[in-house]
C-alpha positions, -999 to +999 in steps of 0.1 A: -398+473+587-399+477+625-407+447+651-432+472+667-452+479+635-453+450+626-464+433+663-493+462+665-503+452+633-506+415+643-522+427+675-555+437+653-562+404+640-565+376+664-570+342+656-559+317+634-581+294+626-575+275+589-599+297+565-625+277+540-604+269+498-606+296+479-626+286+443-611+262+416-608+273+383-593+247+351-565+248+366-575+241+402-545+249+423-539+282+410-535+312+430-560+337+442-534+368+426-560+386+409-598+400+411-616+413+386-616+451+386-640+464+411-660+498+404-652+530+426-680+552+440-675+587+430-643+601+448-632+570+456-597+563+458-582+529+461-567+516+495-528+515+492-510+526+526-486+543+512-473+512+495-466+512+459-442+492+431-419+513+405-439+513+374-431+500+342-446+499+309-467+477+299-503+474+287-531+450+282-530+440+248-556+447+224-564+441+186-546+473+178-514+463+202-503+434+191-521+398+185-546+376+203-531+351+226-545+326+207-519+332+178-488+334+200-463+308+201-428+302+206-420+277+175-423+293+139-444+271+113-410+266+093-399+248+127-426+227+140-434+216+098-476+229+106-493+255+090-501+283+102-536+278+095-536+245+116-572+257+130-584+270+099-624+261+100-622+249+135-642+266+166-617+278+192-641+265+223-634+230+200-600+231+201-599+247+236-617+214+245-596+187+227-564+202+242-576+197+271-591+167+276-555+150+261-535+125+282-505+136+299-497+097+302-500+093+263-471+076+246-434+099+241-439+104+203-475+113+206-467+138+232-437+153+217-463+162+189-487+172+212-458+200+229-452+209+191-487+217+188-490+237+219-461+254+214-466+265+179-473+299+164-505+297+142-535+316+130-561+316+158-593+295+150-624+312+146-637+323+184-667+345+196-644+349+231-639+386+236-602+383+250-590+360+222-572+335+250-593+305+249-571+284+233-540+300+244-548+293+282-561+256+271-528+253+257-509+270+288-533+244+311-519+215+296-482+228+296-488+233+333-506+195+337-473+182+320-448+198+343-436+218+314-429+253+332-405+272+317-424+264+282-456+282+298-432+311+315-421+318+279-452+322+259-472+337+293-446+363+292-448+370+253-486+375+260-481+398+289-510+410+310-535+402+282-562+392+307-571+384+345-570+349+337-537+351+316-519+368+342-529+344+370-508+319+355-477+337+343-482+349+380-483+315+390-453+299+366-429+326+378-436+319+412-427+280+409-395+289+389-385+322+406-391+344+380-419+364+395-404+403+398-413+410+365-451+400+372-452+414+401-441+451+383-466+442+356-499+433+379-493+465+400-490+489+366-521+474+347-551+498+357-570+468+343-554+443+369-565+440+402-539+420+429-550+405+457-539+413+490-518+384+497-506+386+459-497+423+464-480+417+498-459+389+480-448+412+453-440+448+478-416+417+504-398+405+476-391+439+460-376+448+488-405+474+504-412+454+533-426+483+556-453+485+525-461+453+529-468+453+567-491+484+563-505+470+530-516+434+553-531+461+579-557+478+556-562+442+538-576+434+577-589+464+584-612+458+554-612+421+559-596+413+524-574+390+544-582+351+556-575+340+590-554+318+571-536+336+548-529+367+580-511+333+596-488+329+566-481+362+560-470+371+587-447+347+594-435+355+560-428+391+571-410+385+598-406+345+612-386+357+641-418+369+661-431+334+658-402+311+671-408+282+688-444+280+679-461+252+664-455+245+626-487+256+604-511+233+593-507+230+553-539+237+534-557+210+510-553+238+484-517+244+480-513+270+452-480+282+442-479+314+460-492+294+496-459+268+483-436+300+483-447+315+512-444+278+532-411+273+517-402+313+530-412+305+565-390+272+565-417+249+562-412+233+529-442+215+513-434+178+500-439+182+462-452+144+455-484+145+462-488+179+444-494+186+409-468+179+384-458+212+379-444+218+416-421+191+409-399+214+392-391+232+426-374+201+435-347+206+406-333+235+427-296+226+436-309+233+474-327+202+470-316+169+483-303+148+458-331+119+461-359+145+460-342+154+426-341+128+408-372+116+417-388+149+404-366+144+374-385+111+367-419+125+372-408+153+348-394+133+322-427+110+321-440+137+304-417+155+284-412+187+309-373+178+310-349+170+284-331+136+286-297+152+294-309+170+330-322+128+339-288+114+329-272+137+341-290+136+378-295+096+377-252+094+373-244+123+395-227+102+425-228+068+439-264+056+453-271+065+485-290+031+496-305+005+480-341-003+460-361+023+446-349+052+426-317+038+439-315+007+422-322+032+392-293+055+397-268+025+408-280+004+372-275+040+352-240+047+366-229+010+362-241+016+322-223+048+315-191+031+336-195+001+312-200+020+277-168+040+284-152+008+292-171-012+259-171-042+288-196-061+268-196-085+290-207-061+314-238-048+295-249-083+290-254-090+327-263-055+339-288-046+306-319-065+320-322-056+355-313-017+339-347-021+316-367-035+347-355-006+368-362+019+341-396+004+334-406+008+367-401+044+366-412+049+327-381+065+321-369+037+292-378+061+266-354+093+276-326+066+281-328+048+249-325+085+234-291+089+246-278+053+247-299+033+224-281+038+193-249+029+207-259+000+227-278-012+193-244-015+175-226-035+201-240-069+189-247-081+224-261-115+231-294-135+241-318-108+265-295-085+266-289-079+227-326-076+224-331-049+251-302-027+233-319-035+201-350-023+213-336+003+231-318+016+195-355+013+181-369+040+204-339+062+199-336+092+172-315+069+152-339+042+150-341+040+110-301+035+111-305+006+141-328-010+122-309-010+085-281-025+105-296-048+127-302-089+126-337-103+132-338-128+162-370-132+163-406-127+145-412-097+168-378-082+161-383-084+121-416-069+124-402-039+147-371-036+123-397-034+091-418-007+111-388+014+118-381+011+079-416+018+071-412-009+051-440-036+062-457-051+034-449-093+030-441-092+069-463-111+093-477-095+125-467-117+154-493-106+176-531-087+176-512-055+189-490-055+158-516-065+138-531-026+142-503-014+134-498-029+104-535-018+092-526+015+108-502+013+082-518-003+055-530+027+038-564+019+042-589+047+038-592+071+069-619+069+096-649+086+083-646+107+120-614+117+108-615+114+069-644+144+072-623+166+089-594+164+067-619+173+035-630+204+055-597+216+057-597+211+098-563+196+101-553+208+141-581+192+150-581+161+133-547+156+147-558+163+185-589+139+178-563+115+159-540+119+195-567+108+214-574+081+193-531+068+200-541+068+234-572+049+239-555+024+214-523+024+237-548+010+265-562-015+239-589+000+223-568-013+188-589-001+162-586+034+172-546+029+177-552+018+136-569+049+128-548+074+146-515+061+130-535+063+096-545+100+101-506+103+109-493+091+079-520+101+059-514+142+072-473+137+066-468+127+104-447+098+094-422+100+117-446+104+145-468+075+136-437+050+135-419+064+168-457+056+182-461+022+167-425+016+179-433+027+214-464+012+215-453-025+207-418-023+225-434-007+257-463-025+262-481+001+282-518-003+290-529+024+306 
């Protein structure tokens, strides 16, 4: 690319004024990448200037290529324990619906369920929706809500360019991780696809045609396909030295993950915290401040989108930096690890409190107690602190081992240990919140909501419905929190329903 192409190019479009949002969609931050195919007149011949991407082969997929979205997953029904006829007699705009109206904030065993579920290779439901993706991008929505991105890269990619609105979001997941090449080469070889401008422009700068790219943004003006806006960001983007020393752009109030690339291109990285979730995971990249990591890392963790390991690991990477805040969090975590490798009991039993107030502050008690709770559960600490680490052992993967070795304290602690057992008949509920547990696990007959839906052989969606159910229980509504463990237990899900009973009593969220 030359300086003078490029500045005659630039010469053509004055003005930049801030353009109007672009529409919102489910996902309302996603990127304008792709129209829907637009007729030609006879003779006609598409708009390119010259500019084009190496082909490669791929295809939309049809019902003679391979199978509906709606039956691809990543996790095998021998893996997740469903069936693969978890939406047998269920309505696929139903289960579109349920998956997505669920809570991201929902307790850590009901969500780890909830991922299963969404992640899971099963039988699509019965649908009159001519793509076969309605459930598939309800499911790839919700991934996105909860942060977990390369989850949605990986089945986005198995899919392919099955669809318009398919391919806006593996367009928009490779983006936020830095996978988008392969996208990029699939959007421009689809005769069914139809890129955008700025989309296109994207793709030709980043594989490497950048004089394409400059003559593709000239007929995108000449035919006004380009925003005021988006001509201000691109070309910046194309070539930032023609623009030094003027003033910073304004950000949009619709940041969408291409505009986020482009800003970060141009050196004028957007803060991620006011952003959706899923733009948190640009702040794991090692060219990230260290703070701005870990604090991603939290928000990630609170849902699931990062395993416990990549916190730990972040929260105990060097000493604090100041004091309060996330770094009262990483100087509390480093002084535990320091302490277990030491066994300084004494130690844990001063620094164990102030570590679960720091923790509970950020929500992050749950992906701690996974690594340390077992361990700190056997050390047979005293007073507060030996019920924190007993608590903590509770919510860990080893909880039915805490609890056959552990001592009851107190009336709270013997019901928690008899829950973890599943064991809870002659034990007294201390409390109205473990009173619904106990009829939650009572065995009880079923909701009649939810009792129907297991005789009509509807099981996926009595579970969603049953999810739901945790949730609004978890914020007090107790007699659902009754009926959704039920449906649990009743369905197999026992492990589920005690980690969520556990979590429940020893969290005390509300909402």
């Amino acid at each position: 690319m030359t300086r003078r192409v490029l500045g005659l190019i630039l010469a053509l479009w004055p003005g930049l004024a801030l353009a109007q949002d672009g529409p919102m969609s489910a996902i309302d931050w996603l990127s304008d990448s792709l129209d829907e195919p637009a007729s030609l007149g006879a003779g006609e011949q598409p708009v390119t200037g010259g500019a084009s991407i190496a082909p490669v082969t791929v295809a939309p997929l049809d019902e003679n290529q391979g199978p509906r979205p709606d039956a691809i997953g990543l996790l095998a029904p021998h893996v997740t324990g469903l069936p693969a006829d978890l939406w047998a007699g269920s309505e696929g705009a139903t289960i579109a619906r349920l998956i997505r109206d669920e809570q991201a904030g929902m307790l850590p065993a009901a969500r780890a369920l909830l991922m299963k579920i969404l992640l899971a290779e099963t039988n699509p439901p019965r649908s009159t929706d001519p793509d076969g993706d309605e459930v598939f991008l309800a499911r790839i929505d919700k991934l996105l809500e909860l942060g977990a991105l390369d989850q949605a890269h990986a089945l986005l990619r198995r899919a392919g360019p099955a669809s318009v609105e398919v391919t806006r979001r593996w367009f928009d997941a490779a983006l936020l991780i830095g996978e988008e090449n392969e996208v990029c080469a699939a959007m421009e070889a689809v005769p069914d696809l139809s890129p955008t401008y700025p989309a296109r422009i994207f793709c030709l700068a980043r594989a490497g045609d950048w004089s394409g790219a400059v003559l593709l943004m000239g007929n995108g003006r000449a035919l006004g396909l380009i925003t005021a806006q988006e001509d201000a960001l691109l070309s910046r983007f194309l070539d930032p030295e023609l623009f030094e020393g003027e003033a910073p752009l304004p950000v949009p109030r619709r940041v969408t993950p291409l505009t986020f690339r482009l800003f970060e291109a141009i050196g004028q990285p957007i803060p991620t915290t006011t952003l959706p979730r899923a733009f948190a995971q640009a702040d794991l990249q090692s060219n990230t401040g260290w703070k701005a990591q870990v604090e991603a890392a939290e928000r990630l963790a609170r849902t699931g989108a990062i395993s416990d390991t990549q916190l730990i690991d972040l929260y105990t990477r060097r000493a604090p930096a100041a004091s309060g805040s996330v770094w009262r969090r990483v100087a509390a975590m480093r002084d535990l690890e320091a302490a277990l490798e030491a066994r300084d009991t004494e130690a844990l039993g001063t620094l164990l409190p102030d570590l679960w107030r720091a923790l509970s502050q950020a929500e992050t008690e749950v992906p701690v107690a996974r690594i340390h709770g077992a361990e700190l559960a056997a050390l047979d600490l005293p007073g507060e602190a030996g019920e924190i680490a007993l608590h903590m052992g509770l919510l860990s993967d080893r909880y039915e081992s805490v609890a056959g070795a552990a001592t009851a304290r107190t009336d709270r602690d013997r019901f928690l240990i008899a829950l973890a057992q599943g064991t809870l008949a002659g034990v007294s509920a201390p409390s109205d919140d473990a009173q619904a547990v106990a009829d939650g696990f009572s065995g009880a007959p079923l909701p009649a909501s939810l009792a129907g839906l297991i005789e009509a052989g509807q099981l996926g969606e009595a579970i969603l419905r049953a999810l739901a159910q945790l949730d609004f229980g978890a914020k007090g509504d107790l007699e659902d929190l009754a009926g959704g463990l039920a449906l649990l237990r009743a369905v197999g899900l026992e492990t589920t329903a005690r980690r969520t009973a556990l979590e429940f009593l020893i969290l005390e969220r509300r909402g």
